[in-house]
Backbone as CSV, one residue per row, in Angstrom:
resi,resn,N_x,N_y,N_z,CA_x,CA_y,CA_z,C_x,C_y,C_z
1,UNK,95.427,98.109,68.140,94.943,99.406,68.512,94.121,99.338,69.797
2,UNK,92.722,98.333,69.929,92.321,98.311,70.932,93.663,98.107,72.061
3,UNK,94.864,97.625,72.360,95.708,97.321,73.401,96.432,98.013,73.731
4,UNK,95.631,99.213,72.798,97.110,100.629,73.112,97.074,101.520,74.978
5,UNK,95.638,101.416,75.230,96.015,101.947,76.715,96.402,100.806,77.713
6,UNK,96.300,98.976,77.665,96.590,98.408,78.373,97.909,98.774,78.950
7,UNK,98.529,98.655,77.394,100.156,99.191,77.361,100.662,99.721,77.834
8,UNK,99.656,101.668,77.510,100.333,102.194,78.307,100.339,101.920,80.288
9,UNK,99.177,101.771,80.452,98.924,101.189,81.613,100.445,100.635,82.364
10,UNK,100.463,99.042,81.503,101.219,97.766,82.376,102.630,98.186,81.463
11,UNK,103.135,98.964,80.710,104.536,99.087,80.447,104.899,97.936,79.370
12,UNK,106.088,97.688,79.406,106.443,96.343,78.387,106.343,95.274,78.900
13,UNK,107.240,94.349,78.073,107.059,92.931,78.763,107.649,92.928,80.038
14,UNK,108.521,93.147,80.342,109.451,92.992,81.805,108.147,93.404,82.899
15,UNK,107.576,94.332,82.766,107.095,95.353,83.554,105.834,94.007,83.671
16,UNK,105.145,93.959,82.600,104.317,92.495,82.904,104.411,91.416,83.806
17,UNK,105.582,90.944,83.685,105.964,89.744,84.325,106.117,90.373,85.691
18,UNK,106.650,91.524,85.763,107.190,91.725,87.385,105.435,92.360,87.927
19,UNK,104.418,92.867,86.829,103.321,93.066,87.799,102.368,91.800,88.283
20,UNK,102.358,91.026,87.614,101.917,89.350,87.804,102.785,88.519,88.761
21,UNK,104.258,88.604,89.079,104.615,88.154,89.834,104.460,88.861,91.174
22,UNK,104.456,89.890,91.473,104.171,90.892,92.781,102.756,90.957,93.083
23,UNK,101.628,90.910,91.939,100.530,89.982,92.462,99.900,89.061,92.935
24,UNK,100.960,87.699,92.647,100.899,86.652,92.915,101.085,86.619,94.196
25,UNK,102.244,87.198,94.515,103.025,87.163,96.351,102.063,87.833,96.784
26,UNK,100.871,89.060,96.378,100.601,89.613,97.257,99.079,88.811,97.914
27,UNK,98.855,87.907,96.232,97.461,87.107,96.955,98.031,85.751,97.959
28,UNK,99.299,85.324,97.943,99.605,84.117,98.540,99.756,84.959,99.742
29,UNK,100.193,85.720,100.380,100.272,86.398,101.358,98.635,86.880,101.924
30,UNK,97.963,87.303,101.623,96.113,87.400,101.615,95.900,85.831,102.010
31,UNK,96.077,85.424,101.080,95.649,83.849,101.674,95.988,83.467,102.980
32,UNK,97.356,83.472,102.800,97.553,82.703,104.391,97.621,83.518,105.463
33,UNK,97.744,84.385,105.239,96.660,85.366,106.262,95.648,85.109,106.913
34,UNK,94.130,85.370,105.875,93.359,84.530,106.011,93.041,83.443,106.380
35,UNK,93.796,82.293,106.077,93.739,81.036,106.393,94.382,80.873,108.106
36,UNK,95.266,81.845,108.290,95.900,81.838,109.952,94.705,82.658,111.120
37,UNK,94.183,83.509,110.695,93.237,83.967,111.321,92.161,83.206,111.220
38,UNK,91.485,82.187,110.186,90.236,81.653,110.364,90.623,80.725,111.240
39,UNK,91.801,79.758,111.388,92.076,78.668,112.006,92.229,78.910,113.152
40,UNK,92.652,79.942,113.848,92.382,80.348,115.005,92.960,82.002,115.612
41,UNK,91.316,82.275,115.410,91.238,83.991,115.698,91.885,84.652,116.894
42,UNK,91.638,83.871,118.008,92.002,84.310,118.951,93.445,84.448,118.950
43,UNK,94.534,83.513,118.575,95.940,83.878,118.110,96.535,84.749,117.336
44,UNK,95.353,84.981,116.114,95.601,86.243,115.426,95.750,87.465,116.047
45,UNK,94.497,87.422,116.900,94.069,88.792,117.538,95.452,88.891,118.636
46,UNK,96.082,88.120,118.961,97.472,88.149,120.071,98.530,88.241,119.357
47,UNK,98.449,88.212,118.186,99.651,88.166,117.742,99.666,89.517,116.644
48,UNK,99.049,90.193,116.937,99.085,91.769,116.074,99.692,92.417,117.733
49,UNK,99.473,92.042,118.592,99.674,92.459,120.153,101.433,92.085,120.157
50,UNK,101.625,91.218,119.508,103.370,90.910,119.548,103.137,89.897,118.873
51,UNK,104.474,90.630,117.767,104.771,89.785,116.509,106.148,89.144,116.650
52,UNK,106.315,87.891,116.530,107.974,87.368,116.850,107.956,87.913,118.216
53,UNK,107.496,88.083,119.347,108.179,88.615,120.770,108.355,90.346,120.083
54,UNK,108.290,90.822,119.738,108.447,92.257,119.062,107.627,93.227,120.014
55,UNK,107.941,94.584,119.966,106.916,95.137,120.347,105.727,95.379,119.360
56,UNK,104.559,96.082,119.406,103.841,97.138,118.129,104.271,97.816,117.561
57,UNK,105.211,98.869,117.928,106.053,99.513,116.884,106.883,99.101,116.252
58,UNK,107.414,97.759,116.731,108.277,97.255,115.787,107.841,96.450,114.460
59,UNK,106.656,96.163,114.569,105.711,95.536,113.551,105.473,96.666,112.795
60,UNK,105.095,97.737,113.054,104.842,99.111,112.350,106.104,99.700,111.293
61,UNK,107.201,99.560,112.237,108.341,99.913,111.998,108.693,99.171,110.439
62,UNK,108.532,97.241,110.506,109.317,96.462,109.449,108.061,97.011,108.313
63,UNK,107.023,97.084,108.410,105.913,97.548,107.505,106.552,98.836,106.748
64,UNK,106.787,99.608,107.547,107.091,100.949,106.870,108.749,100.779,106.209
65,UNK,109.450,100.103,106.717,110.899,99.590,105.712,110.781,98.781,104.592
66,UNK,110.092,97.894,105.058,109.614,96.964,103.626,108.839,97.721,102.750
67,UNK,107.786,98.371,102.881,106.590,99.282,102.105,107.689,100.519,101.574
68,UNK,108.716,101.069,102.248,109.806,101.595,101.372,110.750,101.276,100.601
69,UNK,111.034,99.759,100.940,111.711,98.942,100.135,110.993,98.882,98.684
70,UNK,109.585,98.401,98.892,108.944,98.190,97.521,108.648,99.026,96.978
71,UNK,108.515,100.747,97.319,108.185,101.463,96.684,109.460,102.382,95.792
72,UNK,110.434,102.307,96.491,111.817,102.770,95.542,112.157,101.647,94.577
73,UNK,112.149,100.117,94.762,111.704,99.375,93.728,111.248,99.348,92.048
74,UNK,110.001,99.997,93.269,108.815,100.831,92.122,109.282,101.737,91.417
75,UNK,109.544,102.258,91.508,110.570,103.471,90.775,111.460,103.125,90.115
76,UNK,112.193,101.942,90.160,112.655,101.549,89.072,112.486,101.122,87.966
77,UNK,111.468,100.238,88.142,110.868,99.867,86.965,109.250,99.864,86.485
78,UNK,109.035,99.794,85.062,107.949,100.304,84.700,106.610,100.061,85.109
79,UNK,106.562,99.326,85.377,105.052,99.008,86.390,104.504,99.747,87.398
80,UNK,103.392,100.082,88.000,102.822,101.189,89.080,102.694,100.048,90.400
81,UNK,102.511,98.873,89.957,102.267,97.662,91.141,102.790,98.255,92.567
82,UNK,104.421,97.702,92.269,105.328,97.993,93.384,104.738,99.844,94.407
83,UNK,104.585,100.657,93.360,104.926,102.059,94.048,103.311,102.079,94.720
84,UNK,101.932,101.641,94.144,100.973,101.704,94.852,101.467,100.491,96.215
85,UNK,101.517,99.480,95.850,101.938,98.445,97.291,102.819,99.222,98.366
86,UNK,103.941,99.680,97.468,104.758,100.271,98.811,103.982,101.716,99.070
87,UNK,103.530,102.489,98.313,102.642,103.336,99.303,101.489,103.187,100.032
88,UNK,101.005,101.996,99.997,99.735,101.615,100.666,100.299,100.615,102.048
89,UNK,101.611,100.254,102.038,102.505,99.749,103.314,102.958,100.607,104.114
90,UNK,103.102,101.757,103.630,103.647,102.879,104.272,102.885,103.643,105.120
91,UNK,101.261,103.635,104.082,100.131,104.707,104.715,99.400,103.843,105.995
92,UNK,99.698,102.455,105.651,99.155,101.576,106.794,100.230,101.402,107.805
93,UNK,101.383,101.771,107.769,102.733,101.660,108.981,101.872,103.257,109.736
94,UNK,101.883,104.197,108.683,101.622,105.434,109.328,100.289,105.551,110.475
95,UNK,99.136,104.808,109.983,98.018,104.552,110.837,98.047,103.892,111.676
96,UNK,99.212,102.801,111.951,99.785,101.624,113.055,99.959,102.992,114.013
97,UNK,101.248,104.026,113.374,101.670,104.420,114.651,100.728,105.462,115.362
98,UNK,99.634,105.925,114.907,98.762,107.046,114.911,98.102,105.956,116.152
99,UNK,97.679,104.787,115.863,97.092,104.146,116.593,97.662,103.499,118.166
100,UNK,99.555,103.527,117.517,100.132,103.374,119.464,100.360,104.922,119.728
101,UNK,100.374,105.965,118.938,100.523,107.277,120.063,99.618,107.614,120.335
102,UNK,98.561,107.175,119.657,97.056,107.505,120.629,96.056,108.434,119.258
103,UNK,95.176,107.382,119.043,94.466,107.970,117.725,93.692,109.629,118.386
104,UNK,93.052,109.748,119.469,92.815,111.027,119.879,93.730,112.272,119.499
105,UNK,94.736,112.314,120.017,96.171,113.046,119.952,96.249,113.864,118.367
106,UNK,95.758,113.128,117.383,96.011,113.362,115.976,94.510,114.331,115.587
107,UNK,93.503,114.477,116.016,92.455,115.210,115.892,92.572,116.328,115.521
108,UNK,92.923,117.050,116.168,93.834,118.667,116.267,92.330,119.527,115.601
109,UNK,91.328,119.295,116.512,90.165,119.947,116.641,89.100,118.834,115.706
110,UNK,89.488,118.406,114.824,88.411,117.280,113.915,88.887,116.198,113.867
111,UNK,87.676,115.448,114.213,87.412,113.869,114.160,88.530,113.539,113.176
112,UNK,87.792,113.918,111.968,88.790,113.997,110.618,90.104,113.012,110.627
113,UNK,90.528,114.542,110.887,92.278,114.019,110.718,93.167,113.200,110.633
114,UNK,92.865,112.132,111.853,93.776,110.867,112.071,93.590,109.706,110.829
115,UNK,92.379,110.063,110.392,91.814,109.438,108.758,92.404,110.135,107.492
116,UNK,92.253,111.478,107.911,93.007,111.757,106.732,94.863,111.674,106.513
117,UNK,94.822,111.491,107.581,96.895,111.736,107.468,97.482,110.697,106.626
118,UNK,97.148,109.460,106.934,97.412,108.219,106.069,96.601,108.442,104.376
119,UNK,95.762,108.689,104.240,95.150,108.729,103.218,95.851,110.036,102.468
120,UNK,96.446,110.859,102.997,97.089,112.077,102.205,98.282,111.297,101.776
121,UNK,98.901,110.874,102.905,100.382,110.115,102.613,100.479,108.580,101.453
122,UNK,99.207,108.392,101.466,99.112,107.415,100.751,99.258,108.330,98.967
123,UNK,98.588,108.657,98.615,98.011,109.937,97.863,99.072,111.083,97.529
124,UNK,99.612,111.217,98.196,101.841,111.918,97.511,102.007,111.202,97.245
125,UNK,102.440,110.032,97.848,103.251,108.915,97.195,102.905,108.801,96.194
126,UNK,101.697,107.892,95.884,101.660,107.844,94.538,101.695,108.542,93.462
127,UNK,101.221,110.126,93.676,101.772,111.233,92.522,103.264,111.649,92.823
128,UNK,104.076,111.323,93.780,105.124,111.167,93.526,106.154,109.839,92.085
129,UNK,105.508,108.677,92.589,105.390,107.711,92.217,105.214,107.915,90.522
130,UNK,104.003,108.147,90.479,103.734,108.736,88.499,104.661,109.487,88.254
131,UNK,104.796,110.264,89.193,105.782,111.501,88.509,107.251,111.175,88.101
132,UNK,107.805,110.042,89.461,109.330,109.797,89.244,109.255,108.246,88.623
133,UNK,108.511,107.564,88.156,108.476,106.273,87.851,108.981,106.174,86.283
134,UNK,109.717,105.135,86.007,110.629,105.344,84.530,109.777,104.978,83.718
């Protein structure tokens, strides 16, 4: 009885395993992250400037395909993992590009805005997400 909202929470077993494994990738990915930027910052900081020879939007671009990849994913199966990850890849592709067309531009009279656009888009998704998730 006490495990009855975990449940509902994390879904069945499948849904378990796939939210522990998509956690796992997402802290090994945090890590070496981390670990590439402490070892040397200054490369980090050049290499958000061009990724693979890429431009910025194209870094923006694979963010927002992959972050849609994982979030229709999400929708397949019972876990919320995938559909918050891929909407929180998506709302951060969306603030990439806010940031090469020019974070001013997005104001449209208040400071506000360019903060809120990602944070709205983040925020459908996921009540999209509850809503269409099996």
């Amino acid at each position: 009885m006490g495990d009855e909202p975990e449940r509902q929470f994390m879904g069945g077993q499948k849904s378990k395993v796939w939210t522990y494994l998509i956690l796992m990738v997402v802290l090994i990915g945090i890590v070496i992250l981390i670990n590439v930027v402490w070892k040397n910052p200054t490369l980090a900081r050049e290499g958000v400037k061009s990724f693979f020879g890429l431009p910025t939007w194209a870094l923006a671009t694979i963010t927002f395909l992959v972050g849609a990849i994982v979030f229709w994913v999400g929708l397949k199966i019972e876990t919320d993992w995938p559909e918050a990850i891929g909407a929180f890849l998506i709302a951060g592709s969306v603030a990439a590009f806010e940031l090469i067309a020019g974070w001013s531009k997005f104001e449209l009279g208040l400071v506000v805005v360019p903060y809120l656009i990602p944070l709205v888009v983040f925020v459908l998704l996921l009540m999209y997400g509850m809503k269409k998730s099996v």
